[in-house]
C-alpha positions in Angstrom: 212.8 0.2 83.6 214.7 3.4 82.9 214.5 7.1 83.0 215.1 10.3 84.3 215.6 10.9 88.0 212.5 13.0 87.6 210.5 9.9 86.8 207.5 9.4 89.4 208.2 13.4 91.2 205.2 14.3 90.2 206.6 17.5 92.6 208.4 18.7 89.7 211.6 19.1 92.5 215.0 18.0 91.1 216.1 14.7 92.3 218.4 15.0 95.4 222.1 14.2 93.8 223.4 10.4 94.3 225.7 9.5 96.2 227.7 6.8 95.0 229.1 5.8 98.2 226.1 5.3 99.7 224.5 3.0 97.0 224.2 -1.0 98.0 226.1 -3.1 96.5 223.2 -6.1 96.6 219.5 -6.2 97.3 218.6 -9.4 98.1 220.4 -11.7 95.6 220.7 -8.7 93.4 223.7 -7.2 92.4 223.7 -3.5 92.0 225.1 -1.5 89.2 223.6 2.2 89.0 220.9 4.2 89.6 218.7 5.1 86.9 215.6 7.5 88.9 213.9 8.6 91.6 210.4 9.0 92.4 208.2 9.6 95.2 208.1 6.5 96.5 211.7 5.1 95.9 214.8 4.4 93.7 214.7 2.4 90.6 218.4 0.8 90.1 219.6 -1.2 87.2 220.8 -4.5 88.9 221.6 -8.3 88.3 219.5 -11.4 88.7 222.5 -13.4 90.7 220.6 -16.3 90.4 219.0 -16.4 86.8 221.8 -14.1 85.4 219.6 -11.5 83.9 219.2 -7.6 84.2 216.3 -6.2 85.5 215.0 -2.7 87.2 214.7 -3.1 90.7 212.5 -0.6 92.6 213.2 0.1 95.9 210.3 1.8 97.9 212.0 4.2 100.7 210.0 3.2 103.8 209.7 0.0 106.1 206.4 -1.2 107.8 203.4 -3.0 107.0 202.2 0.1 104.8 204.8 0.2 102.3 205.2 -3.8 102.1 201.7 -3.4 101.2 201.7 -1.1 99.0 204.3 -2.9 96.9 203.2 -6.2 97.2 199.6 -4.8 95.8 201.3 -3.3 92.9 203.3 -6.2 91.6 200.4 -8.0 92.0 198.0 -6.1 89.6 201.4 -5.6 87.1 202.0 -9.1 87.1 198.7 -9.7 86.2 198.8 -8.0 83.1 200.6 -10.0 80.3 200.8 -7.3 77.5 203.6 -6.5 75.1 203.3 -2.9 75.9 203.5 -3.1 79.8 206.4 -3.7 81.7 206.4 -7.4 83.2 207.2 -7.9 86.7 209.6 -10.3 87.9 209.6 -10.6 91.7 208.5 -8.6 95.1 210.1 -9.2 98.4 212.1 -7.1 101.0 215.6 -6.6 101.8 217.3 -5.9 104.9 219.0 -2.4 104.9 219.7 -0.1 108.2 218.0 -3.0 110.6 215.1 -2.0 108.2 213.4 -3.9 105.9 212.8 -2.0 102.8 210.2 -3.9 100.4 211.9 -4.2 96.2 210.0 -4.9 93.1 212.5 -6.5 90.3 210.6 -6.2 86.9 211.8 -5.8 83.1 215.1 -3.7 81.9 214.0 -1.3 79.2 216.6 -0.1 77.7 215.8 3.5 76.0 214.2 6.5 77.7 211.1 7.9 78.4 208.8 9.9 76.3 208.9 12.9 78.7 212.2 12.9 77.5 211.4 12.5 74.3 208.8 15.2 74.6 211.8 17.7 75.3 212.9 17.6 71.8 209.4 19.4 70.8 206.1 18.0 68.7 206.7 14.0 67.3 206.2 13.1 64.1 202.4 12.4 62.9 203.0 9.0 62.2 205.2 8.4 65.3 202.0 9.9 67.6 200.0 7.6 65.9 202.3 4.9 66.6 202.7 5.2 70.0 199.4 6.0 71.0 198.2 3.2 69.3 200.4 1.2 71.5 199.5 2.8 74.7 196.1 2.7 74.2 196.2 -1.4 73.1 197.8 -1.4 76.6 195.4 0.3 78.6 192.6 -1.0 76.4 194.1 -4.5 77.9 194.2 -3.5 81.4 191.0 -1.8 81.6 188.8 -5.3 80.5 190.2 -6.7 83.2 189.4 -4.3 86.0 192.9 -2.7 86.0 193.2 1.1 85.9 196.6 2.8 85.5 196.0 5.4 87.5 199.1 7.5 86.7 199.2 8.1 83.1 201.6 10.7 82.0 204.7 11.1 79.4 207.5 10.0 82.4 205.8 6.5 83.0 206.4 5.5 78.9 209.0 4.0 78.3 210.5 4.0 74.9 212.7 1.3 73.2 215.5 1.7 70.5 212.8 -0.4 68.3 210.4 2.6 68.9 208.0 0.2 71.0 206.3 2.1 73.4 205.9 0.6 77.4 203.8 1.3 80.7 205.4 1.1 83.8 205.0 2.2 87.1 201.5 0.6 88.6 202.0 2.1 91.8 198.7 4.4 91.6 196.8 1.7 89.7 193.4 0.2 91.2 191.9 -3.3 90.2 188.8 -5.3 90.8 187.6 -8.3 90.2 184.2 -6.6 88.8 185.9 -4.9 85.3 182.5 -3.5 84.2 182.5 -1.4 87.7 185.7 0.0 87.4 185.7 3.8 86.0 188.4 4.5 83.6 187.3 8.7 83.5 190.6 9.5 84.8 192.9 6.9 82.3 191.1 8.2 79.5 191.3 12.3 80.7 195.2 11.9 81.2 195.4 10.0 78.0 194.3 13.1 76.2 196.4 15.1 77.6 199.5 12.9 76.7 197.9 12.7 73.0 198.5 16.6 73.1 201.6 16.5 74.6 202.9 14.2 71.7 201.2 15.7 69.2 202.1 19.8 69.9 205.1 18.9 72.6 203.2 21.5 75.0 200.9 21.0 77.6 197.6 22.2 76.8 195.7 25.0 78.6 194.2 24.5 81.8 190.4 24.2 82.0 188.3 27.1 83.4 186.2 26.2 86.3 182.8 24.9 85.1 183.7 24.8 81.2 184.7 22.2 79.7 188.6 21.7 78.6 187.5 21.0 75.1 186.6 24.8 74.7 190.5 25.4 74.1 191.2 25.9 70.3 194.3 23.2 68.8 197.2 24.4 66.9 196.5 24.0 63.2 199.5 21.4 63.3 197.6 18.8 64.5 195.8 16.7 62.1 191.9 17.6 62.1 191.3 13.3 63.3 193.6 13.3 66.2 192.6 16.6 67.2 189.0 15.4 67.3 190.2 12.8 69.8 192.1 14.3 71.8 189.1 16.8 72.4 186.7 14.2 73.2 189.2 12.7 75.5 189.5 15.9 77.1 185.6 17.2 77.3 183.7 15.7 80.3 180.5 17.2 79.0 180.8 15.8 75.9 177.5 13.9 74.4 179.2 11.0 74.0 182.7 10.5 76.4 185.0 7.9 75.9 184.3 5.3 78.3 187.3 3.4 78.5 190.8 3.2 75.9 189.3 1.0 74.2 186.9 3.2 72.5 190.3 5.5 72.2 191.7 3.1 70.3 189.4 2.2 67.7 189.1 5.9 66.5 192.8 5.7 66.4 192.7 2.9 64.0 190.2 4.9 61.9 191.9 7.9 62.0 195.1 5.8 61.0 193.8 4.2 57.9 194.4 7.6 55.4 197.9 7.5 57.0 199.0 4.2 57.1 201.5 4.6 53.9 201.9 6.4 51.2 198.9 8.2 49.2 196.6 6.0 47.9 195.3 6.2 44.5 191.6 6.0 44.3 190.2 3.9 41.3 187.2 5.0 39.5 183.5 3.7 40.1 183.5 1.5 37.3 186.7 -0.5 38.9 185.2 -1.2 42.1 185.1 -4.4 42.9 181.2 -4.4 42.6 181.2 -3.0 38.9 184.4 -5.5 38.5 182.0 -8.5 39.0 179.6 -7.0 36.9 182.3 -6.7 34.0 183.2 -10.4 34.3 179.9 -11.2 34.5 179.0 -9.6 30.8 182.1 -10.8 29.4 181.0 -14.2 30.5 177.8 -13.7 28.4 179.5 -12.4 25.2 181.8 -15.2 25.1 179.0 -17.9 25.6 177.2 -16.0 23.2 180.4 -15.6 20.1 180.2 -19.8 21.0 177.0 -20.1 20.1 176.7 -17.7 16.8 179.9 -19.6 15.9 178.4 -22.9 16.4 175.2 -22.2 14.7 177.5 -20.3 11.5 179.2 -23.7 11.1 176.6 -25.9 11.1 175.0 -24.0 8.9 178.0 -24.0 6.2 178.0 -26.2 3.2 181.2 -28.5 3.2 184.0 -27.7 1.1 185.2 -28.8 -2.3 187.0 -32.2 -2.7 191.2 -32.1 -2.7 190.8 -32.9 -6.4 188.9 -29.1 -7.3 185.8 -31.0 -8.2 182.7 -28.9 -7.2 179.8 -30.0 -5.6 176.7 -28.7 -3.8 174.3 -30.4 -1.6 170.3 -29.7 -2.0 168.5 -29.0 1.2 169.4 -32.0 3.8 166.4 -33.8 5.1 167.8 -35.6 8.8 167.1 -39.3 8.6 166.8 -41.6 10.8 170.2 -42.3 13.4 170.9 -38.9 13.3 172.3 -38.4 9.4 171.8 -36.6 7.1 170.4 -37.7 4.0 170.9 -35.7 0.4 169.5 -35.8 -3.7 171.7 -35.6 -6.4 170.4 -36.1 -10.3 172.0 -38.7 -12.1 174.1 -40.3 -8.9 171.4 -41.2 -6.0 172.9 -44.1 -4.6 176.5 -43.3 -3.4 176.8 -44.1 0.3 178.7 -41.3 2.1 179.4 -41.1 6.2 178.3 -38.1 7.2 178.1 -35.7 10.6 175.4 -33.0 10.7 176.8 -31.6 13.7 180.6 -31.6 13.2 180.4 -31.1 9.2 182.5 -34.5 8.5 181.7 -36.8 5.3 183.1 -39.7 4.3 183.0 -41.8 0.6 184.3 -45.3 1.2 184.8 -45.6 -2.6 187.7 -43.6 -2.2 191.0 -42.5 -1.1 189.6 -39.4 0.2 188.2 -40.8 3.8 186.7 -38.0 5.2 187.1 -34.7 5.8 186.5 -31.9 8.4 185.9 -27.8 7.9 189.5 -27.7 9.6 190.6 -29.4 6.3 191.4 -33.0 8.3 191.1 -36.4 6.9 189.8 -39.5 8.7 190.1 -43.0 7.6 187.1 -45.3 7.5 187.2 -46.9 10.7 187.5 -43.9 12.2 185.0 -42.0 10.2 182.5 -45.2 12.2 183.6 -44.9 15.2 183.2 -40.7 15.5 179.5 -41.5 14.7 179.4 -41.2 10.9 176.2 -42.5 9.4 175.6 -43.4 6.2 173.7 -41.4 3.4 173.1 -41.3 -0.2 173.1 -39.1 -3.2 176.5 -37.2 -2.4 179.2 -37.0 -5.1 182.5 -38.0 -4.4 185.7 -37.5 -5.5 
């Protein structure tokens, strides 16, 4: 954890200056190095894990007493139970002795970076970074709200911000659980949620809300995209028709919201390359090449064959098919020459000659060959 000293003084008072001479030097088999903040409740100090060597944020609440062990035993408990990338994971509760008092301590993760209220003091973020981080926060809360957690406390000081721009919750100390999630209101996550999204988005607070009107009434700077403004208004108007009920339904908008914005501009193709009319397109190409097969098929079997090697014309009278599947032709003068012959590939074969076979692609076959491709025998065909 990390910060300002301002982070939890929800007073708005400066922090009370430190004095370093008064600062422990261990808290319970912590080792103390600074102080990073104060709140209303305690002081957060960056410290050593003496025994598993690690820094944490150790927060140490102000006040002895059944009470305040309470208190912080109830918050580590809900914190711990929340295992979420984008909220701050507790390490240990106990108490330490201090002033014959014993002052309760909650050790949970070092974040190193700063908060987004102090981020915030630099003016407006970046569209895309808003989107960013509220995407984040609201997976978070999202998170803790199915499971009967709500923060409570949700404002710009308890973010957290790392140098890989990842954006954390800390600071359960107002939150409220119950083993009943679907009875658990998350109204007042969701209210203070729109008011960070306006924070981020314009770097002001927005306007207070008139008694009996609703907040949403307010106009929004131009500045802020017409989506996320739409959001942040539904977040913020209680008499809306339909109210977010939890961040989950924050978050989903978000992600809709995001999708124009997620990189650069997109380039949208025409109708007619959609993937629908795509399919359609491969679909008629499909039938005009089956189809081009077919005419091609039919063209060739239709074609006479061509004239021997030798130049020696000839011509075949209508074929009659014969029985076995050849093809059987006339010629005056010459009716009982035996060629092999193919109706379907076009091949012929005269075994009284050199010339054994041939095809429309202009290939030869020799004689056993020519037999076993399927020629058959037939008469009245000249050879060469």
């Amino acid at each position: 954890m990390a910060g300002k000293c301002s982070t939890g003084n929800e007073t708005g008072e400066a922090c009370p200056a430190t004095d370093l001479t008064m600062l422990p030097e261990t808290v319970g088999h912590y080792t103390i190095e600074h102080e990073l903040g104060r709140g209303r409740n305690g002081t957060v100090y960056l410290a050593r894990d003496m025994r598993l060597d690690r820094r944490v944020a150790l927060k140490v609440l102000d006040r002895s007493g059944a009470d305040a062990w309470g208190e912080a035993l109830d918050e580590a408990r809900i914190a711990s139970a929340l295992d979420h990338p984008h909220i701050c994971t507790i390490y240990d509760v106990s108490e330490a002795e201090s002033d014959d008092r014993s002052l309760p301590y909650i050790a949970m993760e070092y974040i190193e970076g700063r908060s987004l209220a102090e981020a915030l003091e630099d003016g407006p973020l970046d569209r895309l970074v808003v989107q960013r981080y509220a995407t984040q926060l609201c997976e978070a809360l999202a998170y803790a709200h199915e499971r009967g957690v709500v923060h409570g406390d949700v404002k710009a000081s308890n973010v957290l911000i790392t140098p890989d721009a990842e954006a954390k919750w800390v600071d359960f100390g107002s939150a409220v659980r119950s083993r009943r999630p679907e009875a658990v209101s998350a109204q007042a996550d969701v209210w203070k949620m729109g008011i960070l999204l306006y924070q981020m988005a314009t770097g002001d607070d927005p306007p207070p809300a008139s008694a009996g009107s609703p907040s949403a009434a307010f106009p929004m700077p131009r500045s802020v995209p017409r989506d996320l403004a739409a959001i942040i208004e539904r977040c913020l108007d209680r008499g809306a028709e339909r109210p977010y009920s939890s961040a989950r339904d924050i978050l989903e908008d978000l992600r809709v919201e995001a999708e124009p914005a997620s990189g650069p501009a997109t380039r949208k193709d025409p109708p007619f390359l959609s993937r629908p009319f795509l399919l359609v397109w491969l679909a008629l190409a499909a039938l005009l090449s089956i189809g081009a097969v077919v005419l091609l098929s039919a063209y060739l079997l239709r074609r006479p064959p061509a004239a021997s090697p030798s130049g020696s014309g000839w011509r075949v009278s209508r074929p009659a098919v014969a029985s076995g599947g050849s093809r059987q032709t006339t010629q005056a003068g010459n009716p009982d020459v035996k060629v092999w012959t193919n109706g379907r590939s076009m091949k012929y074969h005269c075994p009284d000659s050199p010339w054994y076979g041939r095809t429309l692609a202009g290939q030869y076959l020799k004689q056993g060959d020519a037999q076993k491709a399927g020629f058959a025998p037939a008469y009245g065909t000249p050879c060469p």
